[in-house]
N, C-alpha and C positions, 0 to 999 in steps of 0.2 A: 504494500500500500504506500504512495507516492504523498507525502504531507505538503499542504499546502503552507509557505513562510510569508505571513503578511508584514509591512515595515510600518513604523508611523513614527513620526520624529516631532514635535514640538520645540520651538524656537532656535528652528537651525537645519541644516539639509544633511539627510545623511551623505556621505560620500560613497564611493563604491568597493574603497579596501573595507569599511564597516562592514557591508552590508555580506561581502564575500566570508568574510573572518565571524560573523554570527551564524549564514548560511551552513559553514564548515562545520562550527559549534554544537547545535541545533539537529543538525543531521545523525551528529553521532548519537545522538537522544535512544533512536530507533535502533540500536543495537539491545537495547536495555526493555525497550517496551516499544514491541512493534507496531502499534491500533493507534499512533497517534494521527489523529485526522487532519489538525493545523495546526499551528504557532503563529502568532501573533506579538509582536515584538513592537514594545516603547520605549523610544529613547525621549528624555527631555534632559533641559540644562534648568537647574532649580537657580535660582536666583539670589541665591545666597555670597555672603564674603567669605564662605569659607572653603579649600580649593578642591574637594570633594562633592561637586555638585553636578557628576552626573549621572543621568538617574538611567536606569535599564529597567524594563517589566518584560515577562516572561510568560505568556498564558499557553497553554497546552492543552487544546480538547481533546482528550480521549471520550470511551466508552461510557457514560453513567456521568461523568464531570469534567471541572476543568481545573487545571493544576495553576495555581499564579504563585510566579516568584517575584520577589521585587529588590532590587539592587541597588545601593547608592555608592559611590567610589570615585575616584579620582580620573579614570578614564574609562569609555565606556568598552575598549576592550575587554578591561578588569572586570566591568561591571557583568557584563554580558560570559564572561568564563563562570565566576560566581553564582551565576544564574543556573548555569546550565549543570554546572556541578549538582548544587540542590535540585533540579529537577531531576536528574541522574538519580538523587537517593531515593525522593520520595519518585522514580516511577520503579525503582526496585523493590522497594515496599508495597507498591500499589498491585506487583506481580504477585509480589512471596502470598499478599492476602488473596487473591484470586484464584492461585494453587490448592 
């Protein structure tokens, strides 16, 4: 099953090593839990003084629900590896309960 990667960015465009480098990310997901249907992916820059202001959201529809991570860090590279880690556990989790 081919998942669909939605982008959506608030106050800034993504570029296209981003979009590649969470593509890559994201993808490895389905090693771990095959049934995911889409991702959906937000990036925003929060507006803060402090240099930790960008923000990544991470939603994952599968089967019965949706999985949302949410990330704040210093680059959204970071932010978005962070993400995909914790969806990583909780979709192992969401397998081991299904078993």
């Amino acid at each position: 099953m081919l998942m669909k990667i939605n982008f959506q960015s608030t106050n800034f465009n993504v570029d296209r090593k981003l979009i590649d480098f969470s593509e890559k990310k994201i993808g490895k997901l389905t090693q771990y839990f095959d049934k995911i249907i889409r991702a959906q992916v937000v990036f925003k820059v929060e507006n803060t003084s402090d240099r930790i202001n960008k923000f990544a959201e991470l939603k994952l529809s599968i089967p019965g629900e949706d999985i949302v991570v949410k990330k704040m860090c210093k680059t959204f590279e970071e932010a978005i590896d962070l993400s995909a880690r914790a969806a990583e556990r909780i979709l192992k989790r969401h397998k081991a309960v299904l078993r």
